[in-house]
C-alpha positions in Angstrom: 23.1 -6.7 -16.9 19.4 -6.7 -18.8 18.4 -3.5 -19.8 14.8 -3.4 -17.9 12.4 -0.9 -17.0 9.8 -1.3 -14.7 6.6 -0.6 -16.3 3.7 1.8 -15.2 0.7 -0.1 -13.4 -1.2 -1.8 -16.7 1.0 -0.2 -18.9 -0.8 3.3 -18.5 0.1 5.9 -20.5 -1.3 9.2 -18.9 1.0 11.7 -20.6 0.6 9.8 -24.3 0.3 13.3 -25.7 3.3 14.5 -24.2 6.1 12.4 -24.9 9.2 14.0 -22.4 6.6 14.0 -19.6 5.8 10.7 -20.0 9.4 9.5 -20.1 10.0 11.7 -17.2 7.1 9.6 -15.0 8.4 6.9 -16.6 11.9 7.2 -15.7 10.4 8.4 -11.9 8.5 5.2 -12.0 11.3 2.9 -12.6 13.3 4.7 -10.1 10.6 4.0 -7.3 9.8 0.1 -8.4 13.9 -0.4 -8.1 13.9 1.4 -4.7 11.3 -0.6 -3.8 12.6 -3.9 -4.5 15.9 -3.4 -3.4 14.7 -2.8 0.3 12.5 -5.6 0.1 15.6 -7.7 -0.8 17.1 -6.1 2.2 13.8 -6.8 4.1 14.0 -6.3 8.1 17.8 -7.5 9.6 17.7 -4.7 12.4 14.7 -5.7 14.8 14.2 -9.3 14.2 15.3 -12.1 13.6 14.8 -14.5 10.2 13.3 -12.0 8.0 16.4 -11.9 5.8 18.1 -11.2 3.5 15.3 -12.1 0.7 17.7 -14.2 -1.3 14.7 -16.1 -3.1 13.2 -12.8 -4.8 14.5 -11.3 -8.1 14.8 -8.2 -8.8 14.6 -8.0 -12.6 16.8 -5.8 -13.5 19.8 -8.3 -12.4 18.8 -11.0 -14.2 17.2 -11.8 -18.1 13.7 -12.9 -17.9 11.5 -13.6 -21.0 8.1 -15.1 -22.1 9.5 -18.7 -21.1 9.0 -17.5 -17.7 6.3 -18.4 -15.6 3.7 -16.2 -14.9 1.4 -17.2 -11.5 -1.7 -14.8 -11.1 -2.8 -14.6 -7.1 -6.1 -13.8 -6.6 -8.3 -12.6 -3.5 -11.5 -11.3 -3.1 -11.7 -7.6 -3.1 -14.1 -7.3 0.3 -12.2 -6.7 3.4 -12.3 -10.4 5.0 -11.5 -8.9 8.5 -14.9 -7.2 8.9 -16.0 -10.5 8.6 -13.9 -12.3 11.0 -14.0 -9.6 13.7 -17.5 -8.3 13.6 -19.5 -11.0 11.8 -22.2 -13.2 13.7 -21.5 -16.1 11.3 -17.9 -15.4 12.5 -19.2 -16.2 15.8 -17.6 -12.9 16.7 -19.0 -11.2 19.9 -20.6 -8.7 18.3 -22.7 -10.5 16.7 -23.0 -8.4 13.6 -25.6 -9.2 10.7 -24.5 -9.2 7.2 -26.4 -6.4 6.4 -24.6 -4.6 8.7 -21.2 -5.6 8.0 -21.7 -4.2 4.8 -22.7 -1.1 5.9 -19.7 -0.5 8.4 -17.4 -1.2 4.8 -19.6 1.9 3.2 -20.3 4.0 6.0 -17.1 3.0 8.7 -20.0 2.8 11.1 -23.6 0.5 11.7 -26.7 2.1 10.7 -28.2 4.3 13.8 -24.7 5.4 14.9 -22.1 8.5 14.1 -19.4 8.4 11.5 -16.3 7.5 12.4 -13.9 9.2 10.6 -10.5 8.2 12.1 -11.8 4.6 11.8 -13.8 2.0 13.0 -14.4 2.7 17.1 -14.2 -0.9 17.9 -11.6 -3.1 19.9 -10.6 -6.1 19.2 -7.9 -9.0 20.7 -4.4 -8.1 20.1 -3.2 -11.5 20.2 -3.9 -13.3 17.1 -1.5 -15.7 16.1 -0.5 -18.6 16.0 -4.7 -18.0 15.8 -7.4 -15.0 17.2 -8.3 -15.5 20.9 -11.6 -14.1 21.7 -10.7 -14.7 25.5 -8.1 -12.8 25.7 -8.7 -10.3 28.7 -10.4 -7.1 27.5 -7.8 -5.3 28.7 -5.5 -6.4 26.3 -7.5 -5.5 23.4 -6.5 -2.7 20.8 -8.5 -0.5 18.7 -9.2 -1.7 15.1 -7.2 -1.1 12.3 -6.1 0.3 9.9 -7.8 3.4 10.4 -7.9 6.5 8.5 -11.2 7.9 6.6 -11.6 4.5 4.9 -8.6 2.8 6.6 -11.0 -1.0 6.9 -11.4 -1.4 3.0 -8.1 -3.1 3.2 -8.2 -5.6 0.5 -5.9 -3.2 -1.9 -9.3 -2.0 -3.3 -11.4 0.8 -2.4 -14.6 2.9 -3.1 -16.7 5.8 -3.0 -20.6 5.4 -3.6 -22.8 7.8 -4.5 -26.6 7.7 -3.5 -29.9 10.2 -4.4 -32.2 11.6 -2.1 -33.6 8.3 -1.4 -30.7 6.7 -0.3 -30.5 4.3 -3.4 -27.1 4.0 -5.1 -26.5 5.6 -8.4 -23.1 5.3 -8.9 -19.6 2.9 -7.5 -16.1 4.0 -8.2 -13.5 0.7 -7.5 -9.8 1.4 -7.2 -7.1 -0.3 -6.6 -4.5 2.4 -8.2 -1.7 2.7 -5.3 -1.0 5.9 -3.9 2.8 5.7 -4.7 2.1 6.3 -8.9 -0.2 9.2 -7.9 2.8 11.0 -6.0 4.8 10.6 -9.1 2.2 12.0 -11.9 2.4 14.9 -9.7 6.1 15.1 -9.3 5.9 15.5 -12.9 2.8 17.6 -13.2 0.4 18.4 -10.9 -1.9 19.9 -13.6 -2.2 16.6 -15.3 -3.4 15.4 -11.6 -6.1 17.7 -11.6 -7.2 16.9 -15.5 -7.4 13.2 -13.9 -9.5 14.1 -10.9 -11.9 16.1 -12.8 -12.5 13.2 -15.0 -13.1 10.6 -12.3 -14.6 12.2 -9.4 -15.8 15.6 -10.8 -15.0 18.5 -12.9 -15.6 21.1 -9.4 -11.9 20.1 -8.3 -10.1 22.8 -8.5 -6.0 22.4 -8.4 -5.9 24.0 -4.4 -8.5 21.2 -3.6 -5.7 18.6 -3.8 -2.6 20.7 -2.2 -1.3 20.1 1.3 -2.8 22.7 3.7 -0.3 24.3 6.4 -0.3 23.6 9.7 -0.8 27.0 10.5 -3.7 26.7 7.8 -2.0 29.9 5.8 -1.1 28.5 2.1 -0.2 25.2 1.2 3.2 23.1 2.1 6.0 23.7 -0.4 8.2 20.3 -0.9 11.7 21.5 -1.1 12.3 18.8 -3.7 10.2 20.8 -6.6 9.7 24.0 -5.4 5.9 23.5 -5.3 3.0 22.5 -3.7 2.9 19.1 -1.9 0.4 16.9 -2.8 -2.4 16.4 -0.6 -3.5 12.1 -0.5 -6.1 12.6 1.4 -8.1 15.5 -0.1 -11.6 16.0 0.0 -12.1 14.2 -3.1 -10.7 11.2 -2.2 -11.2 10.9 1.5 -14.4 8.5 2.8 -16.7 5.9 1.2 -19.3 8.6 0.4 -19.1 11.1 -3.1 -21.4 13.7 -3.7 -21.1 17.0 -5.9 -19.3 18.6 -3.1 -16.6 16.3 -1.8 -15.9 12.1 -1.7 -14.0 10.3 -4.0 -12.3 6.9 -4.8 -8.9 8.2 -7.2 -6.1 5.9 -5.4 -5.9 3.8 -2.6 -5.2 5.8 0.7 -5.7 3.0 3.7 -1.8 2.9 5.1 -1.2 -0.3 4.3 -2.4 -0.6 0.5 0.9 0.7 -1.1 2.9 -1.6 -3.9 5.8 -0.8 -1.6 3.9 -2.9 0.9 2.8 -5.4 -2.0 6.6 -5.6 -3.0 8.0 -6.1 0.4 5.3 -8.7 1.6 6.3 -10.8 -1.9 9.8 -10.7 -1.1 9.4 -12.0 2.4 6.9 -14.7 1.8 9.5 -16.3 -0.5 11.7 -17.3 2.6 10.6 -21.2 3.7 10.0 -21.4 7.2 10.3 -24.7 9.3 6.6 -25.5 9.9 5.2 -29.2 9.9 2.7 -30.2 7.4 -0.1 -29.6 9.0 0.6 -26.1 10.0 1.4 -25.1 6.8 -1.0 -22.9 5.5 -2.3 -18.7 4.8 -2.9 -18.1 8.6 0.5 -20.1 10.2 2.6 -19.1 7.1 1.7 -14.9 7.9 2.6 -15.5 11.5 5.2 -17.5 11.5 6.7 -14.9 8.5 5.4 -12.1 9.8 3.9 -10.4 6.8 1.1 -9.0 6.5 -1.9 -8.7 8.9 -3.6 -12.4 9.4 -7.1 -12.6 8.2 -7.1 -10.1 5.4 -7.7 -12.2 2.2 -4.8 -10.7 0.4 -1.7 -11.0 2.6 -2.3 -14.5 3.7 -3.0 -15.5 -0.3 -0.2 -13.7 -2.0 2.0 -15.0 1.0 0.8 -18.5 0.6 1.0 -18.8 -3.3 4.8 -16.9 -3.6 5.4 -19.7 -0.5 4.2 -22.2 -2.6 5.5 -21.1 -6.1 9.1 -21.3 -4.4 8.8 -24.2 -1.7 7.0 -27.0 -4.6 8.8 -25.5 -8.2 12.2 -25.1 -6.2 12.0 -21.4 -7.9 12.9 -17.8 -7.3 10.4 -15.1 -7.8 9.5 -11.4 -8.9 6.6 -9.2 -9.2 5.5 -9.9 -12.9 6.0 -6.5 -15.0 3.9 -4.1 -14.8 4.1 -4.3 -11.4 0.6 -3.3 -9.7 -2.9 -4.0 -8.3 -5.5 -5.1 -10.2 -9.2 -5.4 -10.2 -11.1 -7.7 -11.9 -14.1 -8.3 -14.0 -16.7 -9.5 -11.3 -18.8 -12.3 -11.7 -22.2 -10.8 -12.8 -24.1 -14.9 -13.3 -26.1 -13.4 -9.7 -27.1 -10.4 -11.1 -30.7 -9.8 -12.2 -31.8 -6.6 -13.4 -35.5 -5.2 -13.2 -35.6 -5.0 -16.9 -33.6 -8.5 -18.0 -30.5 -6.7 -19.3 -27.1 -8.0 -18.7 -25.4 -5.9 -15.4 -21.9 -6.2 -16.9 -22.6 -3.9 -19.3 -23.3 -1.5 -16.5 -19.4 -1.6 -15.4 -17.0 0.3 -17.2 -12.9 0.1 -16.5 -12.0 3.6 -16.7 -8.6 3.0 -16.6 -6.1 0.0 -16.7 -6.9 -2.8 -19.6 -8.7 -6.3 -19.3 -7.1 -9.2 -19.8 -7.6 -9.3 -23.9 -6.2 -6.2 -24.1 -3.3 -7.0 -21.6 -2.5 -10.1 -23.4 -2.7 -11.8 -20.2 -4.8 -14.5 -17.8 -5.9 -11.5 -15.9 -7.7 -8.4 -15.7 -5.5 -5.3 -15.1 -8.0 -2.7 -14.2 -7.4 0.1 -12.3 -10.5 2.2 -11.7 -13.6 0.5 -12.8 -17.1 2.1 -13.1 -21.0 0.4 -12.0 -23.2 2.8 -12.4 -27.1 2.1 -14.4 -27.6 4.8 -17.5 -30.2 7.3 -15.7 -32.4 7.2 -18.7 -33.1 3.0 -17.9 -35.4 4.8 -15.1 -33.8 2.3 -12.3 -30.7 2.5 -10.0 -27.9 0.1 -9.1 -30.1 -0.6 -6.1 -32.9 -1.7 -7.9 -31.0 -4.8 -8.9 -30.9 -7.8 -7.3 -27.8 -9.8 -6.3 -28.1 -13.6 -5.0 -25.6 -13.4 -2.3 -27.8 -13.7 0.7 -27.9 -17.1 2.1 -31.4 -18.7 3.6 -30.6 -22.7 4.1 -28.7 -24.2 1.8 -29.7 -21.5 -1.1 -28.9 -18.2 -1.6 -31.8 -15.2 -2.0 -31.4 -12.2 -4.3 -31.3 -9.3 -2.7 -31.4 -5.8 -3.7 -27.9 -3.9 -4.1 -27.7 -1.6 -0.8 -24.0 -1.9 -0.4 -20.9 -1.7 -2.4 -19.5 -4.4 -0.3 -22.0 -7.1 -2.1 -20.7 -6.2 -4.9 -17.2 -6.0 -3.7 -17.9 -9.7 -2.7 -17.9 -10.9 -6.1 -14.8 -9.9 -7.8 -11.0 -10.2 -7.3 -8.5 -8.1 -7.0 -4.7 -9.4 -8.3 -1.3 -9.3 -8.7 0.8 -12.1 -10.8 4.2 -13.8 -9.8 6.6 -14.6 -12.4 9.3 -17.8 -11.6 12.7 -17.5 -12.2 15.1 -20.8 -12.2 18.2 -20.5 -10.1 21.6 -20.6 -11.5 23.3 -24.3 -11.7 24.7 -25.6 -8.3 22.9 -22.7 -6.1 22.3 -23.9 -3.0 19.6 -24.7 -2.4 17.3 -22.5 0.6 17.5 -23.3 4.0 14.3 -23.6 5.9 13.9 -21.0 8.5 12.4 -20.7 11.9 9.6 -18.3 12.8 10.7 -14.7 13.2 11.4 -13.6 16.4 12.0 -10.3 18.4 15.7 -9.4 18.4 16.8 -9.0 21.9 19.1 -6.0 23.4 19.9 -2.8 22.0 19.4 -2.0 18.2 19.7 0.3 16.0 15.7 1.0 15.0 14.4 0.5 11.9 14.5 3.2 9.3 10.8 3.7 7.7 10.9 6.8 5.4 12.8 9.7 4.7 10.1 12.7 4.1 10.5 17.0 4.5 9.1 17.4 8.0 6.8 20.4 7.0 5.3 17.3 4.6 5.6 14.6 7.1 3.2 16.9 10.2 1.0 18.3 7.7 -0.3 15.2 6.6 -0.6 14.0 10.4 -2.8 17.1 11.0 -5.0 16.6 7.9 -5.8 12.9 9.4 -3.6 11.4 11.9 -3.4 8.1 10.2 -2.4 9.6 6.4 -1.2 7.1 4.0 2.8 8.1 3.8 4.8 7.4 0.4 8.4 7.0 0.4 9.3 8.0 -3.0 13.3 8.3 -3.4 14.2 12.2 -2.3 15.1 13.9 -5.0 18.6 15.6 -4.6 21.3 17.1 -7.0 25.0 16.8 -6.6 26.3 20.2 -4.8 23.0 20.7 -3.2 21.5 20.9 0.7 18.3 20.3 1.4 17.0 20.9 5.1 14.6 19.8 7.6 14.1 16.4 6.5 12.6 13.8 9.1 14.1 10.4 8.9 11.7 8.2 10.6 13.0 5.2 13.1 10.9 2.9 14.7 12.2 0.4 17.6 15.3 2.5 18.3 17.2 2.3 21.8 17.8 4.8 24.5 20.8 6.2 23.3 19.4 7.8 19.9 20.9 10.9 20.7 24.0 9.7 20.0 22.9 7.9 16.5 25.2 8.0 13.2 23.6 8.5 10.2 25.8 7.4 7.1 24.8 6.7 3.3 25.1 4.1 1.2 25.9 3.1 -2.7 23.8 0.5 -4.3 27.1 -1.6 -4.4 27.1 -1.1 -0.4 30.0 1.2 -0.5 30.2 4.5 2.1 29.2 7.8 0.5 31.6 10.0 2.6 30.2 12.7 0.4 27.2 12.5 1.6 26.7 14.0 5.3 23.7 14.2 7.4 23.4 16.9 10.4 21.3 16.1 13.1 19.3 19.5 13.9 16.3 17.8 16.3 15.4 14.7 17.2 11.2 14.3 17.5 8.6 12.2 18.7 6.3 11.0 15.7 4.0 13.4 16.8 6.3 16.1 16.6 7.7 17.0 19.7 10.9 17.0 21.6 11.8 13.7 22.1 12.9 12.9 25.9 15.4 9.7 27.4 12.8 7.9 28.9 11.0 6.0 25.4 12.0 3.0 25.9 13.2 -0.1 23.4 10.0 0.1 21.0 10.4 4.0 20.8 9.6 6.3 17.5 11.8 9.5 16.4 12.0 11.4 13.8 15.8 12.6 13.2 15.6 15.9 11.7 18.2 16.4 8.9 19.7 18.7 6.5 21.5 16.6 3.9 24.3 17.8 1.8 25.7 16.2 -1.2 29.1 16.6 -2.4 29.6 17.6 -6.3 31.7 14.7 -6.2 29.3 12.2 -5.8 28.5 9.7 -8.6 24.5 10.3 -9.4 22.1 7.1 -8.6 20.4 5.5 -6.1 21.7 5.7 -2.0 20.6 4.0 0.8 20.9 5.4 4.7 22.0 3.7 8.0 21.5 4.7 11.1 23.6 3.4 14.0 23.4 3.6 17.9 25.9 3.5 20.5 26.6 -0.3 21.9 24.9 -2.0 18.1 26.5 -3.7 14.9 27.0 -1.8 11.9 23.8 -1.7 10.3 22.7 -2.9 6.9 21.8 0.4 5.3 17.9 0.3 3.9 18.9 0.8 -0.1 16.9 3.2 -2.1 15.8 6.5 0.1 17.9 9.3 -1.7 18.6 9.6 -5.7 21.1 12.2 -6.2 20.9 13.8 -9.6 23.6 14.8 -12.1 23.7 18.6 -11.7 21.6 20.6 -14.2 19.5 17.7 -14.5 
């Protein structure tokens, strides 16, 4: 086997000065990418059908990539296309929205004369939307918008936070696409070093409490049983919302649910299954549905889905992430900027952190936090300079900077593919058809593993928090206690579930047992008989592992009366050599 590591996003370094705690988040960072990947290989076999296994993605550290390889970069632009699609006038959307105030419901979450919206966007739109949206689809049937949360829409994996003066004119943009999942780990490792982070990028008021998980009963802070200290906090004050002032607001990490790179991992692995579509109907909006990846319309599923379809389906190629795995911004394109004194904008935007693509050695960017913000001293403001992306006719008009979202609209965020060739005489892949609903009972669909004092704090600090499912720390000979193990699509009978764990070979870890102590609604309470085939629970566990048991890597199954054996989902315990 190669002796790989999965690298930290852009190749960051934030312990540099403190070698064992770097290769302690390094170590945690490999551990996490792996997990990762090896579910995504897994992909979805107990709900529907055709979604896998992901045969056609790599994980790299089976198999001896070099610099021969090929690397594909997949970009998209960073403004969150379904703002466009849904509310838009030149959408010819029913609401009829201008541009102007599109932008402002990607800054604000609402249109200018209304109230913030801070569990998202108040609008409904048609839940049917593939093979393609259908405005005339009875009202009725329509659902709220989402993703929600406190900037839930900026779903593009990049947000930001703006700061404005008393006059309502910008001074200052922080862009971020750092994923929330490397953010849990620095403060696995340190929360202190969290804090030293914050205070440099939002502001140096954050105190450490500022960023812990409040109780439910608002006394203290959450303890994760895992480290023995407070949990971490996603969506804190200072980086919850599109708006930052001296008090609160904040762009660190991405915190809309769905921008994760577990997301970004599992969405590459499943667009690299070919589906039986005819020519025609093969493209970003057919390719999501019939795969179903993704959410259609965004500009970054369909794309990334797409291009990995494409890399595979035309080069007759498998394919992986390209190391460092992450989500990058990129430079924007500053040739419609004009400033009132003639100077160059781009030297008004700083990357904080990450590393262009000079540095990288690469065809892309790799920022990870990036800075536009005019020196105060120039006596103007970010909204004093003009930006040519309004169109009038067959021209565009310069228009003064109002929004982050017009700047949003001219840069890219990425992520790059890198092709691997199969081994002589595979097979080759057999063309699938669209996924479909698996009928009958199942066994549900295991979606995280997370302490439940962790999992209904977060829910009461927003109810739509960003959850990370980072392998649970364990050691051999230890019991941990009241953990929720999340199951979506589960059948009537999930009182009478078996919960069994798994070796990465696929082999039964009798050592490891699981005791059943409640079983909840996702909202916390006692779950009855009557939920139906679609229903949520969260198992509570307490988890005890044998001293017997070989350290790595496990994966968890959980099985109903009258289903199949499950396929366990691989990576959602690491049990650790005792004393380490």
């Amino acid at each position: 086997m190669p002796d790989f590591t999965f690298s930290t996003p852009a190749l960051i370094q934030d312990f540099s000065d403190t070698p064992p705690l770097q290769q302690k988040l390094n170590q945690y960072w490999d551990l996490a990418i792996d997990a990762y990947t090896q579910a995504a290989l897994v992909s979805n076999p107990w709900t529907v059908n055709y979604q896998a296994p992901c045969d056609w993605y790599v994980n790299p550290k089976n198999v001896d990539i070099t610099a021969a390889n090929p690397v594909e970069p997949i970009f998209w632009t960073a403004f969150p296309n379904r703002l466009k699609i849904y509310f838009s006038a030149a959408e010819k959307s029913p609401y009829q929205m201008s541009s102007a105030q599109v932008y402002a419901l990607a800054d604000f979450g609402n249109i200018p004369q209304s109230n913030a919206f801070p569990t998202g966007l108040p609008f409904i739109i048609p839940s049917k939307r593939c093979p393609n949206l259908n405005w005339q689809q009875p009202i009725n049937e329509w659902v709220q918008y989402d993703p929600q949360g406190p900037r839930g829409w900026l779903d593009e994996y990049c947000e930001w936070a703006v700061t404005r003066n008393a006059d309502g004119k910008i001074t200052r943009i922080s862009f971020t696409c750092e994923n929330p999942e490397y953010w849990y780990s620095l403060w696995q490792v340190s929360p202190e070093k969290v804090l030293a982070l914050y205070q440099q990028l939002v502001s140096p008021n954050v105190v450490l409490e500022d960023l812990m998980l409040p109780s439910t009963d608002g006394k203290g802070f959450v303890i994760d049983p895992t480290t023995g200290r407070a949990a971490y906090n996603p969506l804190n004050k200072w980086n919850s919302g599109t708006v930052a002032t001296d008090t609160y607001g904040g762009a660190v990490h991405l915190s809309s649910p769905p921008n994760t790179i577990g997301a970004e991992i599992m969405l590459a692995a499943q667009a690299t299954l070919l589906r039986q579509l005819p020519p025609d109907q093969y493209n970003m909006q057919r390719m999501v549905c019939s795969g179903a990846y993704g959410r259609p319309y965004r500009n970054s599923d369909p794309h990334i889905g797409l291009q990995v379809n494409q890399l595979v389906k035309n080069l007759g190629v498998k394919a992986t992430l390209t190391n460092p795995v992450g989500l990058y911004l990129q430079r924007p394109d500053f040739s419609s900027y004009k400033t009132p004194d003639g100077k160059d904008a781009s030297q008004f935007y700083k990357v904080i952190r990450g590393r262009t693509a000079e540095q990288a050695g690469a065809t892309y960017d790799q920022i990870l936090h990036a800075e536009f913000s005019v020196p105060e001293e120039l006596g103007y403001t970010v909204s004093d300079i003009l930006i040519g992306n309004a169109v009038q006719g067959s021209s565009q008009v310069p228009v003064p900077i109002l929004y982050a979202g017009q700047i949003a609209d001219t840069f890219h965020v990425c992520l790059a593919g890198t092709a691997i060739t199969p081994a002589t005489g595979e097979p080759a892949q057999t063309f699938l058809p669209p996924v479909s609903d698996k009928t009958g009972d199942t066994n549900g669909q295991i979606s995280m593993l997370l302490a439940n004092p962790i999992l209904l704090a977060m829910q009461a600090v927003n109810p739509y928090p960003p959850f990370v499912q980072l392998p649970v720390q364990i050691h051999q000979g230890q019991t941990l206690t009241g953990f929720a193990l999340q199951v979506s699509y589960a059948n009537d009978n999930f009182n009478d579930a078996q919960i069994a764990f798994w070796d990465e070979q696929g082999n039964s870890e009798t050592g490891i047992s699981a005791t059943i102590t409640a079983i909840d609604t996702t909202e916390g309470t006692p779950a009855g008989k009557s939920s139906g085939g679609d229903g949520q629970f969260n198992y509570i566990l307490n988890i005890t592992v044998a001293a017997s048991v070989s350290p790595g890597l496990k994966g968890v199954s959980l099985r109903n009366p009258n289903c199949d054996m499950p396929v366990p989902l691989p990576g959602v315990l690491y049990v650790n050599a005792k004393g380490n």
